[in-house]
N, C-alpha and C positions, 0 to 999 in steps of 0.2 A: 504494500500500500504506500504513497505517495506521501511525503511528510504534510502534517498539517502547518495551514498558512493563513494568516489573517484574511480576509477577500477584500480583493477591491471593492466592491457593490455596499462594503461595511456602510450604515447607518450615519455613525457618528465622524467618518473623517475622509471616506469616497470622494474622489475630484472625477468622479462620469457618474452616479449615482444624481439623480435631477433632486431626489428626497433629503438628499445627505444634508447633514448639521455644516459641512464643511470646516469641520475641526482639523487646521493643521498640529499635526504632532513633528515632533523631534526629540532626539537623545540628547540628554545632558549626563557630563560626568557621576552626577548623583540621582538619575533617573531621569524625569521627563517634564516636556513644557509643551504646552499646549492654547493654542490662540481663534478667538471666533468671537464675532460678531452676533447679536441677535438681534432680527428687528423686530418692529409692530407685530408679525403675524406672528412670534414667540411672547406674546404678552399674557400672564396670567389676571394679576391685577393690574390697575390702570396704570403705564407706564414700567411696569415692571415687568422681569421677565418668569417666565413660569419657574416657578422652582423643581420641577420633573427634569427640565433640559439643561437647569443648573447640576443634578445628580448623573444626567445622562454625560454630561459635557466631564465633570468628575472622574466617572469609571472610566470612560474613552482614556484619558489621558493617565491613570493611576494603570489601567490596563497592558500599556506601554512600557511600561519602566522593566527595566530588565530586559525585556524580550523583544523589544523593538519593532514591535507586530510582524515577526517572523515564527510566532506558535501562537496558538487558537490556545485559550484561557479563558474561564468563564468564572467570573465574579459568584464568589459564594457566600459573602456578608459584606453589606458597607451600611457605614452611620455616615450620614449628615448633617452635620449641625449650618445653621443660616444665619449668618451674623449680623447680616446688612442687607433692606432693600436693594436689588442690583436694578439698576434702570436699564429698558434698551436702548439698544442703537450707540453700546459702547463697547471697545473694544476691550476683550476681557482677557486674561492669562489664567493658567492653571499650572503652577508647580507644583508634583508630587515628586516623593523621595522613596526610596526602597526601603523596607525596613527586613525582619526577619523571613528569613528563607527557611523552610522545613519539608524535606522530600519536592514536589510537586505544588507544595502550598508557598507563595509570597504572600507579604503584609506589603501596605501602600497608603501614605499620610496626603495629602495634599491639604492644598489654600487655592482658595479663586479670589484673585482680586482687578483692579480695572489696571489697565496696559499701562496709564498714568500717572498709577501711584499704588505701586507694591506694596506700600505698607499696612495701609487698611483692608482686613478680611473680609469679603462681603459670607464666602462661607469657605467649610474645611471640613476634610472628609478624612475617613478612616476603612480600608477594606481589606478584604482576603482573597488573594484567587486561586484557582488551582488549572495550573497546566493541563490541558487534554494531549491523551495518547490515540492513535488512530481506531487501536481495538472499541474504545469509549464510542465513537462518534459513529462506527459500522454500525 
């Protein structure tokens, strides 16, 4: 069987995918950074943006870390906590960091904050993933 591989057609970071979040990701020495925009049609309350795609945008980029979307990993706990209204139509980042590795299981911290000022948390996540093996997914 053919090793497992992230898809392009992915939800949260596809550049042909017409539905996609368009979550660019990238490797950083200490895991991963991730950048998108939401507009108006991402609006949960007025001006804000849904907190679903806040979590969604989260795993995307905490999914990353380590493995560089070169293996199929599927989220098996994440907390959310929401710190700050995030407004749309700003341009936002996500660094997460790797934490403990155990067999197939990673740990993964991040913070979303706006592209213009890293310091303020708008929110900050915490998850678990576990590597998939080909036998898993047959």
């Amino acid at each position: 069987m053919a090793p497992l591989q992230h898809v392009e057609s992915c939800f949260g970071c596809s550049t042909s995918n017409p539905a996609s979040l368009g979550i660019a990701l990238s490797s950083t020495p200490d895991g991963a950074v991730g950048h998108v925009r939401f507009g108006a049609g991402a609006e949960g309350a007025p001006g804000l943006v849904h907190g679903g795609l806040l979590a969604t945008f989260a795993d995307e980029v905490m999914g990353f870390v380590q493995h560089g979307g070169n293996s199929v990993r599927l989220t098996a706990e994440m907390t959310l906590r929401y710190r700050r209204p995030t407004p749309v139509d700003t341009e936002l980042v996500c660094r997460a960091q790797a934490g403990e590795t155990t067999g197939r299981r990673f740990h993964v911290h991040a913070a979303i904050t706006t592209a213009d000022d890293d310091t303020t948390v708008l929110a900050e996540a915490d998850a678990t993933y576990v590597l998939m093996v080909p036998k898993e997914i047959a």
